[in-house]
N, C-alpha and C positions, 0 to 999 in steps of 0.2 A: 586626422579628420578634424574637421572646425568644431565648437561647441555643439550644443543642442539647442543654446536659446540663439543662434543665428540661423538657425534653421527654420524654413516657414511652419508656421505655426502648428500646421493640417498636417505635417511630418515631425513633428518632435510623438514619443511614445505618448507622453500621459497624458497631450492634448488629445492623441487619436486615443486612446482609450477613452478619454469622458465622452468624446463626440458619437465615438462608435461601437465602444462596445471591448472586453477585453479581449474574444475572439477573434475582432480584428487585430489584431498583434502577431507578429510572429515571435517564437521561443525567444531569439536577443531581445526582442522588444518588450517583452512583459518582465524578461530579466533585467532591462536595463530601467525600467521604475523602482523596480525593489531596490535596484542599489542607488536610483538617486541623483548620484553624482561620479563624475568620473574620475581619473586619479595620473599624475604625472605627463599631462598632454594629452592622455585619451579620454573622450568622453564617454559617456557610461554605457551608451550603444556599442562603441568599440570594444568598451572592456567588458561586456557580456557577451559578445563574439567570441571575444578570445578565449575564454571563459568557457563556453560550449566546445568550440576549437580543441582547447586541452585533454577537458576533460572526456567528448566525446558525443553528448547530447545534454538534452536540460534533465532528462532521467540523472544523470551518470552526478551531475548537480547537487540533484534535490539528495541524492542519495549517497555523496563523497561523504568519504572519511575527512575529519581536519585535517591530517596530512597534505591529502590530496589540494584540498582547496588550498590550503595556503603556499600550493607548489606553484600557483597561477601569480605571477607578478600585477603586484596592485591590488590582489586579495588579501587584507588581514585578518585579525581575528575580531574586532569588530564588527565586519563586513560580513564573516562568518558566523556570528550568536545574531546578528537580526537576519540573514537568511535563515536559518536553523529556526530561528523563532517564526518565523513567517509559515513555512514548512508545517511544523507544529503545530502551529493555529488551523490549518485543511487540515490535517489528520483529524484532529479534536469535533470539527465540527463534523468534518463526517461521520464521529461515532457517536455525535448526541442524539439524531433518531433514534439510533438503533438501540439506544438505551431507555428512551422512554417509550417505544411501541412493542407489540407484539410479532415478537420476531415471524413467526409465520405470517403471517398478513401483511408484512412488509420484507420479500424476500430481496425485493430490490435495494431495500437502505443494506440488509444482511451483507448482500453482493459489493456492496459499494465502500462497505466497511473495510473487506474481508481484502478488498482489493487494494486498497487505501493500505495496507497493513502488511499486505506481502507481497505485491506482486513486483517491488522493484528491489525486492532481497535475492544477492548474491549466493546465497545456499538455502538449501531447500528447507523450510519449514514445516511443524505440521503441529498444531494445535483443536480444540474444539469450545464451539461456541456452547456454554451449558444454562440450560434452562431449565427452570422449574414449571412446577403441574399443568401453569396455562401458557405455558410456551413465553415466558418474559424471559428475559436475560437475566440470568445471576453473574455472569463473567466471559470472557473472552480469554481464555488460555493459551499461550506457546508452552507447547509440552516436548517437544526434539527439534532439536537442528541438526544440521548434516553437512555434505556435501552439495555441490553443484547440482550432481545430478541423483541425492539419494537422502534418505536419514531414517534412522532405523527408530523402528517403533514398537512400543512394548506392551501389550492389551493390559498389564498387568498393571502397569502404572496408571492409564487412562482410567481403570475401574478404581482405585486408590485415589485416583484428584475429584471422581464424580462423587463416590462418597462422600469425601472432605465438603464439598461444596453443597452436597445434601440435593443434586442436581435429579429431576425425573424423565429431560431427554437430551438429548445434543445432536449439533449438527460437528458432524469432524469437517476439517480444513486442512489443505495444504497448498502450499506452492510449487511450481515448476519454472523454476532458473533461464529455462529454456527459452520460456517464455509461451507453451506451446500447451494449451492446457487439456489435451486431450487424455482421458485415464487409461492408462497400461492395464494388463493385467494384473500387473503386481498391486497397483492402485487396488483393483477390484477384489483380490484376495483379503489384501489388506483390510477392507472395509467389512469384509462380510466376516472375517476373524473378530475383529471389534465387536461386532452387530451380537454376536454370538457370546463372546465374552462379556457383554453389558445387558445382554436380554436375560444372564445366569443372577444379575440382582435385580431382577424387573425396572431396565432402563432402555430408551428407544432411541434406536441410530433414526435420525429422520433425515436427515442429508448428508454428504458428503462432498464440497465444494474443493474443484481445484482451480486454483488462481492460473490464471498467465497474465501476457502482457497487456493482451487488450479483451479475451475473452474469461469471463467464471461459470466453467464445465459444472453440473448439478448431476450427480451420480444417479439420484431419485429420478429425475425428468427423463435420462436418458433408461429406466428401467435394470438398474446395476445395484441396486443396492441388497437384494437378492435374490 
């Protein structure tokens, strides 16, 4: 494929990005900004094709191991610590709302955090968001990981980190690998064993978020939490 800068103008990526917007871009093309420049004949369009190609999507990407990435010829490690760094940078700003507002009042940055945060992991997580008296954030904890499709959870250790943290309510979180964030039953036991075992040191389950790919399921909304 020819370069990029013999390409007309209104089709090179980062011209059609300032003109139109990053949405205008498809996956290779906002990938191939980030990298720049391209490497042994391919330009950087090419080699963010190949790039998705390998690995599978821009998810599979944002979210490779170094191994993986540098299994993509004309990926170094370079190439690899400023995507990584780029990456990084959206994670971060996603979680700066949600650190200086009130989490309840702002359940949408919560969601956007929460999502931000699990929903392109490989095995299933479960953590909680823990707040103090007027619902602010004291922390954001991964407390198990698991399997794909599982991870076992201990009420006993949850009441042990809400302590520590001197926290007065939480919302719990978890992921679904599946990508499918509808809550199980086991979800729904799950949470209501917690609820129970946090309300024994006067502490309030107020939601229970399950991530997936594209939706964050709210146990509370749906009337599940008990």
């Amino acid at each position: 494929m020819n370069a990029l800068n013999t390409w007309p103008v209104k089709d090179r990526p980062r011209e059609k990005l300032l003109a139109r917007g990053g949405h205008a871009l498809t996956d290779a093309e906002l990938l191939a900004v980030l990298l720049g420049t391209g490497q042994s004949g391919r330009c950087a369009l090419t080699l963010a094709h190949d790039m998705i190609r390998a690995l599978g999507s821009l998810s599979a990407v944002v979210t490779s191991t170094q191994d993986e990435f540098l299994s993509v010829r004309g990926i170094g490690a370079t190439r690899y610590a400023q995507l990584q760094a780029a990456f990084e940078i959206i994670r971060r700003h996603l979680e700066t709302p949600l650190r200086r507002n009130d989490v309840m009042s702002c359940a949408g940055d919560a969601k956007r955090y929460i999502s931000a945060q699990l929903k392109d992991c490989s095995e299933e997580k479960f953590g909680m968001l823990l707040l103090d008296s007027q619902h602010q954030l004291i922390a954001f904890r991964i407390m198990f990981s698991g399997t794909i499709n599982s991870a076992a959870v201990y009420p006993r250790e949850l009441v042990r980190q809400v302590i520590a943290d001197k926290a007065a309510a939480v919302i719990l979180v978890h992921n679904h690998p599946s990508g499918v964030a509808e809550p199980s039953d086991a979800d729904i036991r799950l949470t209501r064993d917690v609820t129970a075992a946090l309300a024994m040191i006067d502490v309030s389950v107020l939601d229970h978020f399950i991530v997936g790919d594209v939706h964050v399921v709210s146990l509370a909304q749906r009337g599940l939490l008990s």
